[in-house]
FILUM-556249 format. One record per residue (C-alpha): residue number from 1; x, y, z. Coordinates in Angstrom, 1 decimal, m for minus. Example, Ala and Ser with C-alpha at 12.3 -4.5 7.8 and 13.67 -1.06 7.14 Angstrom:
<node><rose>1</rose><u>12.3</u><v>m4.5</v><w>7.8</w></node>
<node><rose>2</rose><u>13.7</u><v>m1.1</v><w>7.1</w></node>
//
This chain:
<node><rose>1</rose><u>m58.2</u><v>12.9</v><w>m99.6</w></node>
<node><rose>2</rose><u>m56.4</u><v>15.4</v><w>m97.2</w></node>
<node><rose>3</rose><u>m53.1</u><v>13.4</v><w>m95.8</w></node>
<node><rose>4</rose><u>m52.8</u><v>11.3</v><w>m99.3</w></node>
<node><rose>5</rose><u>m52.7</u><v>15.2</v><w>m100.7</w></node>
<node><rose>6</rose><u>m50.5</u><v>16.7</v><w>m97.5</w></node>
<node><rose>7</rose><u>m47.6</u><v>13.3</v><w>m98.7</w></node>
<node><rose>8</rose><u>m47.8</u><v>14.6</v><w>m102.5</w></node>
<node><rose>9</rose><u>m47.0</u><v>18.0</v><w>m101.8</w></node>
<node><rose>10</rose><u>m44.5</u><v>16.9</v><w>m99.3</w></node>
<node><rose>11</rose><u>m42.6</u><v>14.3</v><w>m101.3</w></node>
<node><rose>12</rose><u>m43.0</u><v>16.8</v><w>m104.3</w></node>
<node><rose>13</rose><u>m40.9</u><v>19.2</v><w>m102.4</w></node>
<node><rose>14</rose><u>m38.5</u><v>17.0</v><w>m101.3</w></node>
<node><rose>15</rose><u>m38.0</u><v>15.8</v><w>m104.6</w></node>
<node><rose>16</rose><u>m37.2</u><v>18.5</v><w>m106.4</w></node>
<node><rose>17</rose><u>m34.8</u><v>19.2</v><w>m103.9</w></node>
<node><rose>18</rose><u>m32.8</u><v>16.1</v><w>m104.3</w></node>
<node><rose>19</rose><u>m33.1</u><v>16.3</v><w>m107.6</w></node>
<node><rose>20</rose><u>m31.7</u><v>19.8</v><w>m107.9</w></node>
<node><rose>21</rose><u>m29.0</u><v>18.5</v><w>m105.7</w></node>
<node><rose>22</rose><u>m28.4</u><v>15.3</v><w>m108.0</w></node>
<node><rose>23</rose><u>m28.0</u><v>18.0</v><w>m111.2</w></node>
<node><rose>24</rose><u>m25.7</u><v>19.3</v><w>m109.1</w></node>
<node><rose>25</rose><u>m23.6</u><v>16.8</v><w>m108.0</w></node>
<node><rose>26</rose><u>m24.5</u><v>13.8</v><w>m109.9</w></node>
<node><rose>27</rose><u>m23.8</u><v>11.6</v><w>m106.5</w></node>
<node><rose>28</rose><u>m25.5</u><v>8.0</v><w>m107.2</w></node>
<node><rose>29</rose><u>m27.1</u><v>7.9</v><w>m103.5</w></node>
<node><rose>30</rose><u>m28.6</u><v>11.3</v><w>m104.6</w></node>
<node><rose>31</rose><u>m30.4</u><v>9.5</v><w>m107.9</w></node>
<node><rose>32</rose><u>m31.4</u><v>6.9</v><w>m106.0</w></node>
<node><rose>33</rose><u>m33.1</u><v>9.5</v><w>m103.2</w></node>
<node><rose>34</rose><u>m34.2</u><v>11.4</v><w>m106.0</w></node>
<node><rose>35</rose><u>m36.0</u><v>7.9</v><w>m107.4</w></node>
<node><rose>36</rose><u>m37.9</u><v>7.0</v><w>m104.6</w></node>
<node><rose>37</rose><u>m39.3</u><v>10.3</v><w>m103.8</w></node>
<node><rose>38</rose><u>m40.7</u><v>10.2</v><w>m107.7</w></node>
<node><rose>39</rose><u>m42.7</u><v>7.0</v><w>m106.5</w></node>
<node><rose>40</rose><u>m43.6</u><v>8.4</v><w>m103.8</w></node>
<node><rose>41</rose><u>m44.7</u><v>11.6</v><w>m105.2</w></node>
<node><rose>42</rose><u>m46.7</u><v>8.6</v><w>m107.9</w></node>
<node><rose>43</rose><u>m48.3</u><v>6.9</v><w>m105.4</w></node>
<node><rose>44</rose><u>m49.5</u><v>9.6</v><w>m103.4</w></node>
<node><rose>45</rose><u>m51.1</u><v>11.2</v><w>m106.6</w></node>
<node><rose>46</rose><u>m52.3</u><v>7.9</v><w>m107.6</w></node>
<node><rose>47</rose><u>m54.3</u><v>7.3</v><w>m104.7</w></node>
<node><rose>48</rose><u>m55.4</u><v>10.7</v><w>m104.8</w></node>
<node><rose>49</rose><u>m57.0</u><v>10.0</v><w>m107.7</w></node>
<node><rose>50</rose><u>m58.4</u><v>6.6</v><w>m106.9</w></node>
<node><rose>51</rose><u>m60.1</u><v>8.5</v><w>m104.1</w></node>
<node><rose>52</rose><u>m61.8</u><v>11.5</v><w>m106.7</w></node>
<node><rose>53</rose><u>m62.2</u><v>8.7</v><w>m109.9</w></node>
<node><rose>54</rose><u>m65.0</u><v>6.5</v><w>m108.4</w></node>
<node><rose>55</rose><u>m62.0</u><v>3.8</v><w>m107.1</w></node>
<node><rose>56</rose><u>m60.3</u><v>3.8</v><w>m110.0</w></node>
<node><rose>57</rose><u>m59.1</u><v>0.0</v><w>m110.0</w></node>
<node><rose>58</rose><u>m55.3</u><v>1.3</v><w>m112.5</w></node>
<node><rose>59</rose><u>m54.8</u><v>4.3</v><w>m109.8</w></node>
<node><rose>60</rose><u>m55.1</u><v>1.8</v><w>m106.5</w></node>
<node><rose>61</rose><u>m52.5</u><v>m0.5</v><w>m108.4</w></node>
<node><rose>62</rose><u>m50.2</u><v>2.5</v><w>m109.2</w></node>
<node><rose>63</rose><u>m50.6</u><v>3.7</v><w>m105.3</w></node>
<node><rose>64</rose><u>m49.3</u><v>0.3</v><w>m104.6</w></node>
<node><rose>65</rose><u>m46.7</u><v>0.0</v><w>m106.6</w></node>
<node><rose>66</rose><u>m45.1</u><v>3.4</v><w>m106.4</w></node>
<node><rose>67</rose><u>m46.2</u><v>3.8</v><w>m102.8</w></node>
<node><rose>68</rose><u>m46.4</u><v>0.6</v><w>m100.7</w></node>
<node><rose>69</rose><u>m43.9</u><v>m1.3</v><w>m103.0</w></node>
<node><rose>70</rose><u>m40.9</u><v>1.1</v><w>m104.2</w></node>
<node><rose>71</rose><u>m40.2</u><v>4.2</v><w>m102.0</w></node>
<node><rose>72</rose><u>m39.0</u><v>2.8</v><w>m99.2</w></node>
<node><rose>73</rose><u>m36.4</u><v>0.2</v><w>m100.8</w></node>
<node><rose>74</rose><u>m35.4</u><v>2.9</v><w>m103.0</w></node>
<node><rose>75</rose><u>m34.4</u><v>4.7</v><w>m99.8</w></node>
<node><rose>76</rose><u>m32.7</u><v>2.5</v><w>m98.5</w></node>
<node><rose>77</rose><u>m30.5</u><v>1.9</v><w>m101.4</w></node>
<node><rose>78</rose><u>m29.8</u><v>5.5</v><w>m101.3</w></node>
<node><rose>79</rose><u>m28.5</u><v>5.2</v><w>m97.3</w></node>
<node><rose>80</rose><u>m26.3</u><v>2.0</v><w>m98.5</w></node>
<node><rose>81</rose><u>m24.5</u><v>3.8</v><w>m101.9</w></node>
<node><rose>82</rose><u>m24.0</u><v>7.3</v><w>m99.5</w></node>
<node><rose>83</rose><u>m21.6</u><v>4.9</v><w>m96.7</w></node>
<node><rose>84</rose><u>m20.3</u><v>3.0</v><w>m99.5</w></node>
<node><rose>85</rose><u>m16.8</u><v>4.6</v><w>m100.4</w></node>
<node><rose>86</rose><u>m13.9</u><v>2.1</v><w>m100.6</w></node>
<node><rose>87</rose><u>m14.1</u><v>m0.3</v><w>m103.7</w></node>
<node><rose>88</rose><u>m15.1</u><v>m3.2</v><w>m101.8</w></node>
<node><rose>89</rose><u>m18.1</u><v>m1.9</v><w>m100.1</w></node>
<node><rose>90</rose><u>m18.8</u><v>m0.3</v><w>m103.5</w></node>
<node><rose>91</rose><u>m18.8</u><v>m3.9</v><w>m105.3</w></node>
<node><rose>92</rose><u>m21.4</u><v>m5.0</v><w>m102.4</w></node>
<node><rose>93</rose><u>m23.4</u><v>m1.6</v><w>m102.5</w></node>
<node><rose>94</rose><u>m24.0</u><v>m3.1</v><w>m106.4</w></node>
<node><rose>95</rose><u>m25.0</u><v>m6.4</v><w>m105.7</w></node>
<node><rose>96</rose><u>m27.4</u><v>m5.3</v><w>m103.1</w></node>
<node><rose>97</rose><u>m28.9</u><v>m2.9</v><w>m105.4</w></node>
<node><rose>98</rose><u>m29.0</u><v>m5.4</v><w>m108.2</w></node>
<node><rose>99</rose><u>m30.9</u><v>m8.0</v><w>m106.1</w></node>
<node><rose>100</rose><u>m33.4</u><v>m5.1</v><w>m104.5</w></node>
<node><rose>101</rose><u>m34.0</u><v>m4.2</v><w>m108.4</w></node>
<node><rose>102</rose><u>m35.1</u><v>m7.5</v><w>m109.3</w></node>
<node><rose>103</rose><u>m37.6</u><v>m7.9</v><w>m106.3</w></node>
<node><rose>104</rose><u>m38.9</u><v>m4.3</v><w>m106.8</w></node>
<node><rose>105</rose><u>m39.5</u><v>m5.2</v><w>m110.9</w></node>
<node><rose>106</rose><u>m41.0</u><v>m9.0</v><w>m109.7</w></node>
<node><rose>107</rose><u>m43.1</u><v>m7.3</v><w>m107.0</w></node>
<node><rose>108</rose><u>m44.5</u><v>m4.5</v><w>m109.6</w></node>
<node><rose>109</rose><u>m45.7</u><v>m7.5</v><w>m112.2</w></node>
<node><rose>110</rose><u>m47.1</u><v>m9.2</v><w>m109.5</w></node>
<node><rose>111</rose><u>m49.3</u><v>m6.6</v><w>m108.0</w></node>
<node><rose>112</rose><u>m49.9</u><v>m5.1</v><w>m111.7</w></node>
<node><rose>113</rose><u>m51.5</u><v>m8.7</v><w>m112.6</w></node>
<node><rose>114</rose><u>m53.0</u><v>m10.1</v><w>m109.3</w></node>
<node><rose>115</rose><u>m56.8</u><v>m9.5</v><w>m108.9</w></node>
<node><rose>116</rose><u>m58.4</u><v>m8.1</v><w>m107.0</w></node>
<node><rose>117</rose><u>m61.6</u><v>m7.8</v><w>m104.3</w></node>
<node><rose>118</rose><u>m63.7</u><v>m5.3</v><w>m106.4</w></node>
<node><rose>119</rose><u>m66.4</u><v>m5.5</v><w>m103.6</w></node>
<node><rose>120</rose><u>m63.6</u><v>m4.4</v><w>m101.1</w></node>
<node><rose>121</rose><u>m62.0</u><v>m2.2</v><w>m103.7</w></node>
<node><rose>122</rose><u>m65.2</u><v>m0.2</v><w>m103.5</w></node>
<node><rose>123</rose><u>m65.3</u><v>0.2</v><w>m99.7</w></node>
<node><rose>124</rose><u>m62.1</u><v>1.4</v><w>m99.3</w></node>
<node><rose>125</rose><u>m62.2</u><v>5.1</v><w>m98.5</w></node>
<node><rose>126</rose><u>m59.0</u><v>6.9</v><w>m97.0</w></node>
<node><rose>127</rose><u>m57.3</u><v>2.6</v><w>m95.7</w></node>
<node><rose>128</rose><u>m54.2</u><v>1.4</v><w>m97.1</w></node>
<node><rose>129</rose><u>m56.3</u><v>m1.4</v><w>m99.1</w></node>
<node><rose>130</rose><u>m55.4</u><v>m4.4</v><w>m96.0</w></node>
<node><rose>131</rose><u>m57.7</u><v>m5.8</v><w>m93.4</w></node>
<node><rose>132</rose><u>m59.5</u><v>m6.7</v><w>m95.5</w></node>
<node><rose>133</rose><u>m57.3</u><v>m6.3</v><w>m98.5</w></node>
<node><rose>134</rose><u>m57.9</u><v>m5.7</v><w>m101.7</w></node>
<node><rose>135</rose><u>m55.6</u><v>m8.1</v><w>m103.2</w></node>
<node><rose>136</rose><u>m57.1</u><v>m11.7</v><w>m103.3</w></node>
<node><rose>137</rose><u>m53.6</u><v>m13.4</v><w>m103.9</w></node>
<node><rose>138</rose><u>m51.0</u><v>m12.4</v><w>m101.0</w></node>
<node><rose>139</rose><u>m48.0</u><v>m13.1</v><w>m103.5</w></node>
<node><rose>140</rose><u>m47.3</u><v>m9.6</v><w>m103.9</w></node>
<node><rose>141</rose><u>m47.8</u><v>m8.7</v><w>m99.9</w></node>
<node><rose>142</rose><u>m44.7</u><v>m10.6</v><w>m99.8</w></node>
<node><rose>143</rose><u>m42.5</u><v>m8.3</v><w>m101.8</w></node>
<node><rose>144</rose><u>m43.9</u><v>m5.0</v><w>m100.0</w></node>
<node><rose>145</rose><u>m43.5</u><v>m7.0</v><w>m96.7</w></node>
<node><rose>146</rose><u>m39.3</u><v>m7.5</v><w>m97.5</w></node>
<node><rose>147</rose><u>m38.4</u><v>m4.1</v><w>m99.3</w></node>
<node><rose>148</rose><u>m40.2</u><v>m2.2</v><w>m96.7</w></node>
<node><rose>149</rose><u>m38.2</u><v>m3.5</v><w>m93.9</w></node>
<node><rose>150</rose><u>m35.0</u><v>m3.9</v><w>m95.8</w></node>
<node><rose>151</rose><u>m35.8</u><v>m0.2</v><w>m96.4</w></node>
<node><rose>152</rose><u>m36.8</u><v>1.1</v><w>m93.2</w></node>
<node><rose>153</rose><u>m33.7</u><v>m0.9</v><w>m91.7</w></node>
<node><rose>154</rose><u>m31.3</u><v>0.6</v><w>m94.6</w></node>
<node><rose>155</rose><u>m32.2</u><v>4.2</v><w>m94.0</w></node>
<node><rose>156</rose><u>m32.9</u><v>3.6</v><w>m90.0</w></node>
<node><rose>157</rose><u>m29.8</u><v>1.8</v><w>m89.6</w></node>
<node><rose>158</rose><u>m27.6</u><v>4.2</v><w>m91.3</w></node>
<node><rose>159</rose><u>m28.7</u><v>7.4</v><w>m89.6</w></node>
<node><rose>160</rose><u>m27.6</u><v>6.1</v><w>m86.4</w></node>
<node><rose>161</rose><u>m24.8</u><v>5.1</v><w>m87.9</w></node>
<node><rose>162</rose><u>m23.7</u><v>8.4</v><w>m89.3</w></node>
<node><rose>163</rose><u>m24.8</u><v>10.5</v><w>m85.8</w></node>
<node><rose>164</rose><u>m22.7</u><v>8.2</v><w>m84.2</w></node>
<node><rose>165</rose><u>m20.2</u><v>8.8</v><w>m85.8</w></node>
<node><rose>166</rose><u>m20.5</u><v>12.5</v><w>m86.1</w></node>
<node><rose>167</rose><u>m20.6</u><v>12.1</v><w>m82.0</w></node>
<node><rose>168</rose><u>m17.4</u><v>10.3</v><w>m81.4</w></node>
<node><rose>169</rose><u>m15.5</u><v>12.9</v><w>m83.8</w></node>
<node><rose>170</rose><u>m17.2</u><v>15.9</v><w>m81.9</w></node>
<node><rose>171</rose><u>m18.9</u><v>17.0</v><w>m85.1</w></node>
<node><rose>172</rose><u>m21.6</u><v>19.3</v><w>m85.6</w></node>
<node><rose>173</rose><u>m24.3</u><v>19.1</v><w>m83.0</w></node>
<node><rose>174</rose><u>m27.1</u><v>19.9</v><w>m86.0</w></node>
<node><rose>175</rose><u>m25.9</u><v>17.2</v><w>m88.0</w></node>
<node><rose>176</rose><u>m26.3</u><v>14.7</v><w>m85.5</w></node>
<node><rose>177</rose><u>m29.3</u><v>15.7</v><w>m85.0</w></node>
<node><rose>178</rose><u>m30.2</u><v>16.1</v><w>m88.2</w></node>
<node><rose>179</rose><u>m29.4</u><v>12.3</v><w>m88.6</w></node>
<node><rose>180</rose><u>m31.3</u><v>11.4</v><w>m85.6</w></node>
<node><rose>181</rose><u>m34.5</u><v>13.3</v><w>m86.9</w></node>
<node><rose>182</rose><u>m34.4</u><v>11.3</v><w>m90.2</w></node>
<node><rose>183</rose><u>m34.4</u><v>8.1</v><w>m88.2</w></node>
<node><rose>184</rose><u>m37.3</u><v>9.0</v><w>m86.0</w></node>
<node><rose>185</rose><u>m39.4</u><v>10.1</v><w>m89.6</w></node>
<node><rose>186</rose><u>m38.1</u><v>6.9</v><w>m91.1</w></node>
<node><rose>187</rose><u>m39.4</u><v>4.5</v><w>m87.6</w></node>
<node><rose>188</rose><u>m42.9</u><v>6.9</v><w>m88.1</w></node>
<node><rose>189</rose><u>m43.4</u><v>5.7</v><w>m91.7</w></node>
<node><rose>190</rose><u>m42.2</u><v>2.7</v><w>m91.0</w></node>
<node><rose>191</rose><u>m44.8</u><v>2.5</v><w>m87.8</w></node>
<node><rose>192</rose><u>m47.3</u><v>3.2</v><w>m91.5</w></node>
<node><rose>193</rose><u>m46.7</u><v>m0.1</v><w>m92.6</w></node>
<node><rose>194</rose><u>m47.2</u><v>m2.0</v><w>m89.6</w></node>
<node><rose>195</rose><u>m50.2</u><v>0.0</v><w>m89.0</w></node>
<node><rose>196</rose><u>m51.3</u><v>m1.7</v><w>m92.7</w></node>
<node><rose>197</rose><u>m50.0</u><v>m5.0</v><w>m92.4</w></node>
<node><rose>198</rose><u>m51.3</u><v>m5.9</v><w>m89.1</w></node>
<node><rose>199</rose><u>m54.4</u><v>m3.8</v><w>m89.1</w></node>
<node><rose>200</rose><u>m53.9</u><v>m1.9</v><w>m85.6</w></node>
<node><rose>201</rose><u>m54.8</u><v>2.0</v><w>m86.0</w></node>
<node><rose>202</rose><u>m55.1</u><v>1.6</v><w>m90.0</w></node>
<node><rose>203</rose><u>m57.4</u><v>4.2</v><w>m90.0</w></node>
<node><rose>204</rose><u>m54.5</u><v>6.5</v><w>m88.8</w></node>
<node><rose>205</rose><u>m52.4</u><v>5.2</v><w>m91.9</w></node>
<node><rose>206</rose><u>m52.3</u><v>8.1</v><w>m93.8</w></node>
<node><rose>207</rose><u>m52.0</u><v>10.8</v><w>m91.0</w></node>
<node><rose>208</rose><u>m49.2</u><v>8.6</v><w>m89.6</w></node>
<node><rose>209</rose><u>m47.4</u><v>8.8</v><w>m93.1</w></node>
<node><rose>210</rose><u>m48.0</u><v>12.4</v><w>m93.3</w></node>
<node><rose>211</rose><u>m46.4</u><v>12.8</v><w>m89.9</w></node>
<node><rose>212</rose><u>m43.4</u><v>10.8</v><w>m91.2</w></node>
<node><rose>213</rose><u>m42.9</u><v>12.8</v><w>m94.0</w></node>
<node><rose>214</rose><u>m42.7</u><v>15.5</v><w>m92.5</w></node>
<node><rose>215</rose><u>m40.5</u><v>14.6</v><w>m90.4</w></node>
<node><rose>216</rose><u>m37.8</u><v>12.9</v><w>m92.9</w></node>
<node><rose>217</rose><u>m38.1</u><v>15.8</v><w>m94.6</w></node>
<node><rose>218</rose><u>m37.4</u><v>18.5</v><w>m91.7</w></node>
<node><rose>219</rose><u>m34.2</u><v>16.1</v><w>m91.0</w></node>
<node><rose>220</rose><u>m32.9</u><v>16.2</v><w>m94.4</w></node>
<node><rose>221</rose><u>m33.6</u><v>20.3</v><w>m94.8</w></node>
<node><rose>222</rose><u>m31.6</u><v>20.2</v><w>m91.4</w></node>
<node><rose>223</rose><u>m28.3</u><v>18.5</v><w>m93.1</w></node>
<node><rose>224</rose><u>m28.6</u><v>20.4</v><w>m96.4</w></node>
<node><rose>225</rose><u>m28.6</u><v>23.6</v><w>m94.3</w></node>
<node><rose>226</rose><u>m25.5</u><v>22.5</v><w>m92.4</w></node>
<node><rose>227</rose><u>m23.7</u><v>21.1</v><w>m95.4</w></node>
<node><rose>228</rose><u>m24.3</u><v>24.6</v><w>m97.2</w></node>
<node><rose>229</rose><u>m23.2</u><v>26.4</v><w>m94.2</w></node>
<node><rose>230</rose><u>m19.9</u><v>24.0</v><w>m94.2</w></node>
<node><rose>231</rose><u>m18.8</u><v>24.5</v><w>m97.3</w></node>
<node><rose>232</rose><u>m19.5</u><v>28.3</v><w>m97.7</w></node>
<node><rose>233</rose><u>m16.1</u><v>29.2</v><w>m95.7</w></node>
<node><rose>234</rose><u>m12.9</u><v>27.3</v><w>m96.4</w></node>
<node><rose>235</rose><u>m12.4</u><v>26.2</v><w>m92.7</w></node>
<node><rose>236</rose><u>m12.9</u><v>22.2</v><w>m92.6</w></node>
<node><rose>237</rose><u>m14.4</u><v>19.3</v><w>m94.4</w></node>
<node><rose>238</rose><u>m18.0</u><v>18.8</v><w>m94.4</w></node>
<node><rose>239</rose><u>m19.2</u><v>15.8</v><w>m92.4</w></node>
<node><rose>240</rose><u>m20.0</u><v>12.3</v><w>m94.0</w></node>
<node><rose>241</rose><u>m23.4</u><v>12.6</v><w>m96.2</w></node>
<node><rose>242</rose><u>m26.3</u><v>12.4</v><w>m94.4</w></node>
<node><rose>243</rose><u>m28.6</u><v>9.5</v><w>m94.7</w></node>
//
């Protein structure tokens, strides 16, 4: 129960930062941060409680749908709204999200109404619920499968982006490194799910995740620090918005 606990606390935290920052600000990218942190801060506590309610069959279901299905693509949506600024990237920023909301809500029926492996259901103490897995119908595997990497890519893929950026225009040394650090949390997470999809170092799922965490986390402290710092004195504009 330790790491599952360590994530809650973690994603709490970082929650109610974002969403402090989103009452702020009211920036979409920062609702849809704000979003996935909330499912991950669910899934976390739901398999928490699977672990102390005698393997609560509704609380591994939740864990999977709030955990394994929706933080990560909800992420990712946040990275593609916060480089999404002229009018025609905005128009695709809202198809993208429109189609990652349909597989997210078609994903959560069909691991909310698959069955599954009581026996194995039972067993499982501390795994991610794969190898063997607890779902006996691999229809909804499919859905965590895509969002994850289309997450993991979105939030990857755009950190680079932006300390790349930040390194051709000489910009602040932090923030690209703040950028750099949320990549490497987002490749440890994402190093989670391959840990639970292919069943290599599964036991470590959950310390991997915690590591991950953590790490995302320190990165995005690292920007909001920077960004605060920027805008205190009226000397220049801040850099582009972190991923």
């Amino acid at each position: 129960m330790g790491y599952p606990l360590i994530v809650f606390v973690v994603s709490g935290v970082f929650f109610l930062v974002v969403a402090r920052q989103y009452a702020q600000r009211r920036r979409p990218y920062q609702f849809a941060w704000a979003l996935s942190l909330a499912t991950a801060v669910a899934g976390s506590l739901a398999y928490v409680i699977f672990l102390a309610a005698d393997k609560s069959e509704l609380a591994f279901r939740l864990y999977y749908v709030f955990g394994a299905l929706l933080t990560a693509p909800l992420l990712g949506l946040g990275s593609i709204l916060v480089i999404s600024r002229s009018d025609a990237a905005k128009a695709r920023a809202r198809w993208v999200v429109t189609i990652v909301a349909l597989l997210c809500v078609a994903g959560a029926i069909v691991l909310l109404t698959n069955p599954v492996n009581t026996q194995v259901l039972r067993q499982l103490n501390g795994g991610p619920g794969t190898n063997p897995d607890v779902y006996t119908a691999n229809s909804g595997k499919a859905f965590v499968i895509v969002l994850n990497i289309f997450g993991a890519l979105a939030v990857f893929g755009v950190a680079i982006y932006s300390a790349w950026q930040l390194y051709k225009r000489r910009g602040s040394p932090r923030l690209v490194t703040a950028n750099i650090v949320i990549a490497l949390g987002t490749y440890i997470i994402s190093q989670a799910g391959g840990q639970a999809r292919t069943g290599h170092g599964v036991g470590l799922f959950w310390l991997t995740m915690t590591i991950g965490w953590i790490v995302l986390f320190g990165g995005f402290l690292l920007t909001f620090t920077v960004h605060r710092e920027s805008v205190a004195p009226p000397r220049q504009s801040a850099a582009p918005a972190p991923a």
